[in-house]
BASE-818307 format. One record per residue (C-alpha): residue number from 0; x, y, z. Coordinates in nm, 3 decimals, m for minus. Layout:
<NUM,<X,Y,Z>>
...
This chain:
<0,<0.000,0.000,0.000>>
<1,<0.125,0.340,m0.084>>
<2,<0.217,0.590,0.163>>
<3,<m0.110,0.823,0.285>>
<4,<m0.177,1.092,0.033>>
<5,<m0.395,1.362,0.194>>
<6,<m0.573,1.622,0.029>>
<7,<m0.399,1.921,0.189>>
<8,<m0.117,1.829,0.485>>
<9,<m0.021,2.042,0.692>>
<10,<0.390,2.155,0.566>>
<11,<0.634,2.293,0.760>>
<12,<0.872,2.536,0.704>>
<13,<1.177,2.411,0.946>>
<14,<1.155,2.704,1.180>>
<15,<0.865,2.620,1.370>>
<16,<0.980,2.406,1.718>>
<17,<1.270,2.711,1.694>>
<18,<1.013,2.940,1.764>>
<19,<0.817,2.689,1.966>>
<20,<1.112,2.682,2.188>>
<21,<1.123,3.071,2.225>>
<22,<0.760,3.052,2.332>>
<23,<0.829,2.795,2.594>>
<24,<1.115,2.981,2.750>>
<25,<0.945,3.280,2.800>>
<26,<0.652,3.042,2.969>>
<27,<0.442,3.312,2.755>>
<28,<0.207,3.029,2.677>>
<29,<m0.138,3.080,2.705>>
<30,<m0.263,3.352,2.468>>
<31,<m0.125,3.695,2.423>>
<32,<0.240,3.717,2.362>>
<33,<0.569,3.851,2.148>>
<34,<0.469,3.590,1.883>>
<35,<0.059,3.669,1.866>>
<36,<0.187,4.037,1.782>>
<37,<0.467,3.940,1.525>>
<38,<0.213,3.689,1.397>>
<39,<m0.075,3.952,1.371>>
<40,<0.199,4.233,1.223>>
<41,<0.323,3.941,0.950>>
<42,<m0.021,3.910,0.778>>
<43,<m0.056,4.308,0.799>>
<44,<0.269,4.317,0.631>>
<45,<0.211,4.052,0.397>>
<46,<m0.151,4.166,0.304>>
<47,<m0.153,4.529,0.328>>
<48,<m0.432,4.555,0.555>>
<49,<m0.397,4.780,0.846>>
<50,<m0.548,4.590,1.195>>
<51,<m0.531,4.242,1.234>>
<52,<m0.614,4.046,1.499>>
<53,<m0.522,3.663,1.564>>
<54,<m0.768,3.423,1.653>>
<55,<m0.857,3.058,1.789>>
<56,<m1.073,3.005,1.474>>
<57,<m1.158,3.170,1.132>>
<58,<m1.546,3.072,1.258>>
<59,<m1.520,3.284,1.526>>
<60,<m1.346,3.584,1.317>>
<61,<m1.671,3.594,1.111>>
<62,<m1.877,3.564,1.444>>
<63,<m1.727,3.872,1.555>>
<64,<m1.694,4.061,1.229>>
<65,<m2.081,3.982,1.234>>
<66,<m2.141,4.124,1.623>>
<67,<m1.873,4.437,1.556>>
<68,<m2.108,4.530,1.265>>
<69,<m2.468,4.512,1.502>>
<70,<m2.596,4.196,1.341>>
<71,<m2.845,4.032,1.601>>
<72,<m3.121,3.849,1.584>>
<73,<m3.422,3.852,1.289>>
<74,<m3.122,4.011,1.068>>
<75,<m3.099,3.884,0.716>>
<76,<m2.749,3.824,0.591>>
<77,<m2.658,3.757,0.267>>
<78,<m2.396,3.425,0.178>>
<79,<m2.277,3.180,m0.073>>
<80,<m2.448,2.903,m0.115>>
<81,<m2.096,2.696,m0.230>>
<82,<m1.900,2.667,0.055>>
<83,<m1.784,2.500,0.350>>
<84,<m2.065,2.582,0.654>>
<85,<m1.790,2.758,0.904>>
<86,<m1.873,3.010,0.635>>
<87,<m2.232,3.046,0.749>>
<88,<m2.234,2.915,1.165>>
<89,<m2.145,3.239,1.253>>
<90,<m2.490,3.401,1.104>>
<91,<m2.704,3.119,1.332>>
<92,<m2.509,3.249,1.648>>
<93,<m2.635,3.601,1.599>>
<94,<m2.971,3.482,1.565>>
<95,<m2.995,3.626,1.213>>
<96,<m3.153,3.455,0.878>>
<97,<m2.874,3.332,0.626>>
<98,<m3.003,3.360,0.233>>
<99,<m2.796,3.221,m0.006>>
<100,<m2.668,3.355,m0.343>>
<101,<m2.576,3.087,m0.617>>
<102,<m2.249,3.096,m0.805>>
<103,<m2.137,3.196,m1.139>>
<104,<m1.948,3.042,m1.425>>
<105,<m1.649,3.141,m1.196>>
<106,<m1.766,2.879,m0.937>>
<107,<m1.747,3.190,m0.678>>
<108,<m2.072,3.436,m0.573>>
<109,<m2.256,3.554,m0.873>>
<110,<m2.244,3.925,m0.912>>
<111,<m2.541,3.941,m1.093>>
<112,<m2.753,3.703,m0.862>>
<113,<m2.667,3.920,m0.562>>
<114,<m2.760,4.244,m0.718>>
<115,<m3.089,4.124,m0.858>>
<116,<m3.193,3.958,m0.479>>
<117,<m3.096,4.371,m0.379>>
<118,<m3.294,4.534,m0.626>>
<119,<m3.560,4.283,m0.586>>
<120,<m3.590,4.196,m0.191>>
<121,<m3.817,4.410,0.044>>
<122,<m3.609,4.375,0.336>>
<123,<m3.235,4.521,0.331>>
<124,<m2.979,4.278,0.419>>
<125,<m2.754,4.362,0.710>>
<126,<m2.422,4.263,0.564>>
<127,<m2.278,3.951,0.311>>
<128,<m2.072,3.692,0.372>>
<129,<m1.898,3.618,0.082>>
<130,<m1.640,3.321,0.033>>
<131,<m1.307,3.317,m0.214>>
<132,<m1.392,2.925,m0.237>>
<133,<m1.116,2.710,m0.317>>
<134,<m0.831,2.997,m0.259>>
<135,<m0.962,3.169,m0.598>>
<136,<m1.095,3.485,m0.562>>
<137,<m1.400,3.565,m0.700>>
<138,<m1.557,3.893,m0.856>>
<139,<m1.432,4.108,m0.517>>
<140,<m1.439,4.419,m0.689>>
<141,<m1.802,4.408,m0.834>>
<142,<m1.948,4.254,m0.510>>
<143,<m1.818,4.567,m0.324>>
<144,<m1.935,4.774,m0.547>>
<145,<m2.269,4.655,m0.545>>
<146,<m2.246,4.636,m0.155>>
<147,<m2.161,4.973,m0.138>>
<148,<m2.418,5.105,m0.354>>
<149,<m2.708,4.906,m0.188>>
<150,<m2.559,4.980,0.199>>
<151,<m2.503,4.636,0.293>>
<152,<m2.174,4.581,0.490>>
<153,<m1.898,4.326,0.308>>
<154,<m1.753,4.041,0.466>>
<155,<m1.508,3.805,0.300>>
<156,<m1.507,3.477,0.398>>
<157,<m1.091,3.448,0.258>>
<158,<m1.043,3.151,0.487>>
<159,<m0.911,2.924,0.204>>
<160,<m0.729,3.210,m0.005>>
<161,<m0.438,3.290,0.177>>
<162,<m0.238,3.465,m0.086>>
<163,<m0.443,3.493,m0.364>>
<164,<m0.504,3.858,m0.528>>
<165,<m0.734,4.024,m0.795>>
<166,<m0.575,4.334,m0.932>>
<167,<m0.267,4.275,m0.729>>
<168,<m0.459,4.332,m0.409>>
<169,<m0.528,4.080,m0.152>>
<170,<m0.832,3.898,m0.059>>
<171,<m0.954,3.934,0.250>>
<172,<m0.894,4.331,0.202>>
<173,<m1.166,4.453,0.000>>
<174,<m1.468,4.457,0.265>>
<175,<m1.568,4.565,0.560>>
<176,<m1.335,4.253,0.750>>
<177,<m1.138,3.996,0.601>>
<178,<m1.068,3.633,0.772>>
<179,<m0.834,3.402,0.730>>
<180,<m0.836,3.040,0.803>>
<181,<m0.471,2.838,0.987>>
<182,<m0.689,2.521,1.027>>
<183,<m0.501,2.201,0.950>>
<184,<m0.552,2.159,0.599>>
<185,<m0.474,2.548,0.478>>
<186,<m0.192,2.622,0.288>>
<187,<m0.072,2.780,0.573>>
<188,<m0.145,2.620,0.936>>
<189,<m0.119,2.650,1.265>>
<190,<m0.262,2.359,1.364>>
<191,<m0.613,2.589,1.436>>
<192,<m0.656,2.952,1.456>>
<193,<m0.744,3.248,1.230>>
<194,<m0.754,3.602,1.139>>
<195,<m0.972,3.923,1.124>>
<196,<m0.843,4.191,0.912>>
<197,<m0.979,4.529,0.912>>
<198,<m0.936,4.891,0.769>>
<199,<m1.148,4.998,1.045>>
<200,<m0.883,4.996,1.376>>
<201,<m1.196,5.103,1.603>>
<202,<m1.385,4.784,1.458>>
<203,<m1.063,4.553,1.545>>
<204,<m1.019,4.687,1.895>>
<205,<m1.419,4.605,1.959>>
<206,<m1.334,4.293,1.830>>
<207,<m1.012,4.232,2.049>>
<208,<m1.241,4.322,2.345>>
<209,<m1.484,4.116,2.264>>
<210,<m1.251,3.819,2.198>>
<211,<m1.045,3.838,2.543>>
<212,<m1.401,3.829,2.766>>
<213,<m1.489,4.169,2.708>>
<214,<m1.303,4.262,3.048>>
<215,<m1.388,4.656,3.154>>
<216,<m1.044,4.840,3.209>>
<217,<m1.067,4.780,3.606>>
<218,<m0.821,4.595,3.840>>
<219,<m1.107,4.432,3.941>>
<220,<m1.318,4.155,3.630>>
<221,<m1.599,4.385,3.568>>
<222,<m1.812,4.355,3.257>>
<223,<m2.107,4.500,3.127>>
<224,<m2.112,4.292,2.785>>
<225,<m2.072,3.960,2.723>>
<226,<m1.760,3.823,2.533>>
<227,<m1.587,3.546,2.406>>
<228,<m1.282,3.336,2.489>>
<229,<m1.171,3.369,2.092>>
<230,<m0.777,3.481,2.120>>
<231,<m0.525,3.285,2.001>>
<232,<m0.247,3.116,2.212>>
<233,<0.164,3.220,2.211>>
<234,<0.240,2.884,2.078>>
<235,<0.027,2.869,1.795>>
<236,<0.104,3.201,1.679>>
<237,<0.529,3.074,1.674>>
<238,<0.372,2.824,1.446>>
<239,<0.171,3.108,1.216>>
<240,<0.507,3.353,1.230>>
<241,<0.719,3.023,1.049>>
<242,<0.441,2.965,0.838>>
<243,<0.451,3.311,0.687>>
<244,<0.806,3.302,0.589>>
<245,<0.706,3.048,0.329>>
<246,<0.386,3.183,0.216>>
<247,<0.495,3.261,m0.147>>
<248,<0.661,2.913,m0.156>>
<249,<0.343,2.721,m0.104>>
<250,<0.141,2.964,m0.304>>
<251,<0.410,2.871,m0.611>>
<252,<0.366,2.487,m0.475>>
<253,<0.013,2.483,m0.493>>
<254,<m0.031,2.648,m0.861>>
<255,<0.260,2.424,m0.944>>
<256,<0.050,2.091,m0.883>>
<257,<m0.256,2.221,m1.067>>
<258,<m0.040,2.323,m1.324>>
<259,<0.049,1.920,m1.345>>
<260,<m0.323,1.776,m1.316>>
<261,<m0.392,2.037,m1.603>>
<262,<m0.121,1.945,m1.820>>
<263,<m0.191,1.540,m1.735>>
<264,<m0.545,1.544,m1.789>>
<265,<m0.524,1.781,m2.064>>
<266,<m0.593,1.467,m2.323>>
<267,<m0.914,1.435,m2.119>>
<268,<m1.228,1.625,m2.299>>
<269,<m1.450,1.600,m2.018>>
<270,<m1.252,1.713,m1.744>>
<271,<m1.341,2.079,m1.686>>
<272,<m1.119,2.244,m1.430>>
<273,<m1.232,2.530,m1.175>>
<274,<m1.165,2.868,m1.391>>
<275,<m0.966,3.172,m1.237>>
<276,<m1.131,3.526,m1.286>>
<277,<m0.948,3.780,m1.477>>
<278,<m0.663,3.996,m1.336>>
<279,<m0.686,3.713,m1.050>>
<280,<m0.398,3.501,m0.860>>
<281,<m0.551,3.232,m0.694>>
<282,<m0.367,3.044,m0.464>>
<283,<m0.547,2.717,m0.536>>
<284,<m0.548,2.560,m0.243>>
<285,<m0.731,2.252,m0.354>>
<286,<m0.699,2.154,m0.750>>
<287,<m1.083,2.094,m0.827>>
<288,<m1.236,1.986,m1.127>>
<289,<m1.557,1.826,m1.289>>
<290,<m1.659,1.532,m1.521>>
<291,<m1.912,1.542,m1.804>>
<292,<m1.975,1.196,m1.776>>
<293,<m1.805,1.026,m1.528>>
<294,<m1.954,0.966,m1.140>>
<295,<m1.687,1.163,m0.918>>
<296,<m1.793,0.929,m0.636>>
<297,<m1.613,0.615,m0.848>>
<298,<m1.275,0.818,m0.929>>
<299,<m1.306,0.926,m0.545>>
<300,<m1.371,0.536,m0.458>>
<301,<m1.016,0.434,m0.672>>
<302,<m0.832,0.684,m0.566>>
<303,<m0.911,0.555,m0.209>>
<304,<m0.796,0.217,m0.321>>
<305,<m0.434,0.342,m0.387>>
<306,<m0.481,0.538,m0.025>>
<307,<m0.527,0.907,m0.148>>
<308,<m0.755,1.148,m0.076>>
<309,<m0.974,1.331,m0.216>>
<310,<m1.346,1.500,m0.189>>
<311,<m1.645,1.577,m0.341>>
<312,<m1.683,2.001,m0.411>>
<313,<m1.927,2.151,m0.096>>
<314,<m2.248,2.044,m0.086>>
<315,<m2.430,2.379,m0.146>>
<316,<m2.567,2.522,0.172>>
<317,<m2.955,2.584,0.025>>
<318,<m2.878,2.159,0.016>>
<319,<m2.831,2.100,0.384>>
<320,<m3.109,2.003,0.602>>
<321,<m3.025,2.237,0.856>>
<322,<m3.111,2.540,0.627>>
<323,<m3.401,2.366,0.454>>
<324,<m3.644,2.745,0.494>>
<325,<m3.363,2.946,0.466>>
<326,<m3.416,3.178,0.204>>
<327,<m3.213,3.164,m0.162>>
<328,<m3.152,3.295,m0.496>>
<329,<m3.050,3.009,m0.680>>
<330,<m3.018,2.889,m1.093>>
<331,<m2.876,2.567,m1.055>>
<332,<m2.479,2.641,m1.098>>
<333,<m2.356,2.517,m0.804>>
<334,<m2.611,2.224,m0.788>>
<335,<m2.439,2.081,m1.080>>
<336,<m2.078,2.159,m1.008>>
<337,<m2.152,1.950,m0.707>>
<338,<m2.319,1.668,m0.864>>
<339,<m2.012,1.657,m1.121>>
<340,<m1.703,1.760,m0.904>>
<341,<m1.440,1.647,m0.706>>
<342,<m1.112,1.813,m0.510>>
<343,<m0.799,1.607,m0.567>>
<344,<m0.494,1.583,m0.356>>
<345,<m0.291,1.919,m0.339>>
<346,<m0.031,1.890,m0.055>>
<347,<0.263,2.096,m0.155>>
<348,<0.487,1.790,m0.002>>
<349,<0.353,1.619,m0.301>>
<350,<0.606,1.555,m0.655>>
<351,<0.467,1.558,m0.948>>
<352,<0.509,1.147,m0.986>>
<353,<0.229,1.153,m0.679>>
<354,<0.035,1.344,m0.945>>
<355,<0.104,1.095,m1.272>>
<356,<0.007,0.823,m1.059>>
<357,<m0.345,1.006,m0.950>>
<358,<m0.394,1.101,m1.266>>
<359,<m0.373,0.760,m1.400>>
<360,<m0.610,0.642,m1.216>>
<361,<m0.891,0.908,m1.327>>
<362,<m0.813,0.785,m1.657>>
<363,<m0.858,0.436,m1.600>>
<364,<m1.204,0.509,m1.447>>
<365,<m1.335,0.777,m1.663>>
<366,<m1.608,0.671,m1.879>>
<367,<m1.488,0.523,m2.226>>
């Protein structure tokens, strides 16, 4: 049996137990800490954005991004239908009613979906939720626009894109917050944790209040709101700050492998793979793709059978039970992405013989 090939391993860069090791001699190891803040300042660096504050989970970024704005309960709030549901907890928690925009050709939000729901709907949403799925980004700059003109506040959901741009600026930097996943399977981790990035520093420091408990500033614990225990720990952040040295590296790793299933599969006419938007760099964090013909469930089945991983795309949220009355604006895209698709392994430990041999199977069990 071949050795385990996971979708997405976690990959690291060398320096991370040196760091670890700073952490642990400064017994700074609970949160708050030298290596939260160099953490926190790498991703402003890196990004461009100007607060940033690190977290125990990209879930509860959005949950806070979502109470900083005044989102409570009987809200509406606007979100992708394809994508992963830590996209869309964080609206239940508030008490507020998810509705659910399809995707475009681009596999990402459609533009012109959300702006017909606006145009159409009787009640103003609060705010969107909007997810780069996959690490490609999608329309960014014609969602905001839209948002802006219509008054509804813009989240992106840029857990999974990490390092991808459109117009040589990064997701996660166009709204009203930005959030970043370091769950195991990102291409960065740090084992769990996230970010919330703001232009708004007054918005951040609610948001770093509410995250540490919302203590008052007395010697005493006094409160007079209730918070969260959301920050994330001194260790995990000496993780995050070795992570970010290599950021570019996996980013070149990860459109490396896709590269190779494109170029492998090329000789393969129904084999569609996800499209990147114009004057886009995604980061693709997972290679995805669809078959005309072929049932992704078999090619997931042989793959299994030579031990790698893979996945079918999201089942589309207006799909899942839980959100059965939820209100949506769907045509049917994502429906049939995820009745055709399937993610296929895109560590950046893998070579590109792990690659020939994956793609050999999906040609010995596409249809003839």
């Amino acid at each position: 049996m071949n050795k385990r090939i996971f979708l997405s391993s976690p990959h690291m860069s060398g320096k991370e137990l040196e760091y670890i090791e700073e952490v642990f001699k400064s017994n700074y190891i609970a949160p708050l800490g030298e290596f939260v803040n160099r953490f926190e300042a790498s991703i402003k660096d890196y990004t461009g954005t100007s607060n940033a504050l690190a977290l125990n989970s990209a879930t509860a970024a959005l949950h806070l991004a979502l109470r900083v704005l005044g989102v409570g309960a009987g809200d509406d709030v606007l979100a992708s239908s394809f994508t992963f549901i830590g996209s869309v907890n964080a609206i239940i928690y508030q008490g507020a009613n998810p509705i659910f925009i399809d995707c475009d050709d681009n596999w990402n939000l459609s533009p012109k979906l959300l702006n017909k729901y606006l145009l159409e709907c009787e009640k103003k949403p609060k705010a969107l939720i909007v997810t780069h799925l996959y690490g490609m980004s999608c329309e960014i700059e014609k969602i905001a626009d839209i948002c802006r003109l219509h008054g509804v506040y813009l989240i992106e959901d840029a857990a999974e894109s990490l390092g991808a741009t459109y117009n040589n600026k990064h997701t996660g930097t166009f709204g009203d917050f930005g959030v970043y996943s370091f769950n195991g399977n990102k291409i960065l981790t740090t084992s769990g944790g996230g970010m919330l990035v703001s232009e708004n520093k007054e918005w951040i420091e609610k948001a770093r209040f509410y995250s540490t408990q919302a203590k008052e500033p007395f010697v005493h614990y006094e409160h007079l709101e209730y918070g969260y225990n959301y920050r994330m720990s001194n260790v995990l952040a000496a993780i995050g700050v070795a992570q970010m040295e290599v950021i570019e590296d996996r980013v070149a790793s990860k459109r490396e492998i896709f590269e190779w299933y494109k170029e492998l599969l090329s000789d393969i006419k129904e084999i569609n793979f996800m499209p990147e938007v114009e004057n886009s760099r995604g980061n693709r964090w997972l290679t995805a793709l669809t078959f005309e013909l072929t049932d992704p469930i078999k090619v997931m089945q042989a793959l299994e059978e030579i031990n790698v991983e893979s996945r079918p795309l999201w089942k589309p949220m207006h799909q899942q039970p839980l959100f059965k009355d939820a209100d949506k604006i769907i045509d049917g895209t994502c429906d049939n992405l995820y009745a055709k698709g399937l993610c296929v392994a895109s560590s950046t430990t893998m070579t590109r013989e792990d690659v020939k041999m994956i793609c050999d199977i999906i040609k010995s069990t596409i249809v003839k």
